[in-house]
N, C-alpha and C positions, 0 to 999 in steps of 0.2 A: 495539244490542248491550248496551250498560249495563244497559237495560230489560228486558232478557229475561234477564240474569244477576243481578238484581235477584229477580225474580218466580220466578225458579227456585230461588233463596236464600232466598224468603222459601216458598218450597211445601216446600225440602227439610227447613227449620224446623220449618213445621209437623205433617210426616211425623217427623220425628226427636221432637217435643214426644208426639205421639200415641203414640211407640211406647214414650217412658218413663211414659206415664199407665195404656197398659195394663198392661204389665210390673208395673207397682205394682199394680196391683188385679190380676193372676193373684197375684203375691206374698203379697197380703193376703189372697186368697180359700186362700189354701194355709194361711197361718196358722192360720184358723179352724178349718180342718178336722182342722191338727194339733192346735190346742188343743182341740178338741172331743173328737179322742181322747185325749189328757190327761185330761179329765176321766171320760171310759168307763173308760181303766185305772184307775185313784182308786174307781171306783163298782162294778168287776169286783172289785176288791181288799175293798171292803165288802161286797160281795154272796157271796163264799167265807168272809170270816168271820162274818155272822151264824150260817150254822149252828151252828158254834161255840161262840156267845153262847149260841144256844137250848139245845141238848145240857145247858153246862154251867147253868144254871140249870133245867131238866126234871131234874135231878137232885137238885136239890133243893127243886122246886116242883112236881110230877109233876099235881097237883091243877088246876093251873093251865093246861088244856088250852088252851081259847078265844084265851088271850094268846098260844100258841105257832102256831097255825094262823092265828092274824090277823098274827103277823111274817111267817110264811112264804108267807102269800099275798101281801098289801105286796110282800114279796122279788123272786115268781116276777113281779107287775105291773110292778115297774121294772124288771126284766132285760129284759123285752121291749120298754119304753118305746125309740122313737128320735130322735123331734124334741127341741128343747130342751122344747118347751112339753108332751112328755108327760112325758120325763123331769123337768119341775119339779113337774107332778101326783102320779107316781107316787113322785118322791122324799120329796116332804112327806110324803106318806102313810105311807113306809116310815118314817120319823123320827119322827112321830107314833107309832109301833107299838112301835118301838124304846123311845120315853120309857115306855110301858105295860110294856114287859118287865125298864126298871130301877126301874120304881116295884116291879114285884112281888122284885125282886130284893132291893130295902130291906128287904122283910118277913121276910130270912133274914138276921142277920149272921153266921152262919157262912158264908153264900155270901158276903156280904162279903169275908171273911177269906182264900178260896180264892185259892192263888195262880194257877190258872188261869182263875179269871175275874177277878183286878183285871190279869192280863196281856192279855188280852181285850179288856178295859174300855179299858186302856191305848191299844191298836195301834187300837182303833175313832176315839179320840179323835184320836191321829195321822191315820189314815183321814180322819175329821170337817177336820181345820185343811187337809189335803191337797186335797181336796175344795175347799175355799172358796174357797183361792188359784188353783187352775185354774178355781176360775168364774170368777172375778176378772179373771185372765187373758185365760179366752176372749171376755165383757164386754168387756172395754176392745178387743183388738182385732175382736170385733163392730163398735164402736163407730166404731173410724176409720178399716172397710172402710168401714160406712156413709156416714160421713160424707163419703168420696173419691166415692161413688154420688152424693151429693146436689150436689155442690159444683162450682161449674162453673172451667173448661171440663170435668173430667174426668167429670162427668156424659153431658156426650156419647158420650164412648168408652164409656162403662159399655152407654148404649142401645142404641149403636153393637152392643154386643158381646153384650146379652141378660144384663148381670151386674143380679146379685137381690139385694135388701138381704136381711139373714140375722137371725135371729130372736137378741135378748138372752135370757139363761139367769135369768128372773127369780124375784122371789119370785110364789107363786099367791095369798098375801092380802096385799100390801103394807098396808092398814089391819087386820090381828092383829100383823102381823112388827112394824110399828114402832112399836105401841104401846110407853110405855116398862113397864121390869120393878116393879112394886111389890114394894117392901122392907119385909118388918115383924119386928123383933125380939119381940115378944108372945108 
């Protein structure tokens, strides 16, 4: 009788242990997904103000055709990006495009001077720090879904259950990005 309320104690253990390993990993797999859309709204909110950017500098760079249809195609390629690893493609890209439209912007300091483009300028760079920290975010807890996937015993229940390790939000040239910034006052 001992034995068999022993063995029943030690199955309902390990039923009740299984049921708080998945619980965690649906919890963590919801995370992801809400931080994933964190980072969509951040990137929807940048993707309604470049027009904005462009408009007001074609205003005063009208010559500068090529710059404006290389931001707006950039644009239209990350909207429709959906994995993380299109979205880090199509974002460089658009960031890249973005640097070309305030380099041309330098060439005007009256556009400088506008106050609807340094409020522009402003709420993009807001946008930019907004952006970083929901990577950040999504990143880390990426990180220790994955790591609940790899780790045992909850490795088990992960297989058990068909749960997928989920892609980090990286950079696309890790050896450009960390090179360091060369400083020259000359």
């Amino acid at each position: 009788m001992i034995a068999m309320l022993l063995i029943l104690g030690i199955f309902l253990a390990v039923i009740f242990f299984a049921v708080v390993i998945y619980n965690k990993l649906i919890r963590l797999r919801n995370t992801v997904k809400s931080s994933w859309s964190d980072i969509d709204v951040q990137l929807k909110k940048r993707y309604d103000l470049v027009p904005n950017l462009v408009e007001t500098v074609r205003g005063y760079a009208s010559h500068e055709k090529s710059v404006f249809e290389k931001v707006t195609e950039a644009r239209s390629f990350a909207m429709r990006a959906s994995s993380p690893a299109e979205k880090t493609q199509t974002e460089n890209m658009l960031r890249e495009t973005l640097k070309t439209l305030f380099a041309v912007a330098e060439a005007y300091p009256e556009l400088k001077a506008n106050a609807n483009f340094m409020q522009l300028q402003s709420q993009l760079k807001e946008l930019e720090d907004n952006i970083e920290y929901s990577r950040r975010y999504y990143n880390a807890v990426v990180r220790d879904f994955n790591i609940l996937i790899e780790s045992f015993p909850s490795n088990i229940i992960a297989s058990m259950f068909a749960f997928k390790q989920e892609e980090f939000f990286e950079l696309e040239a890790p050896e450009i990005e960390k090179k360091p910034v060369k400083v020259s006052f000359s």
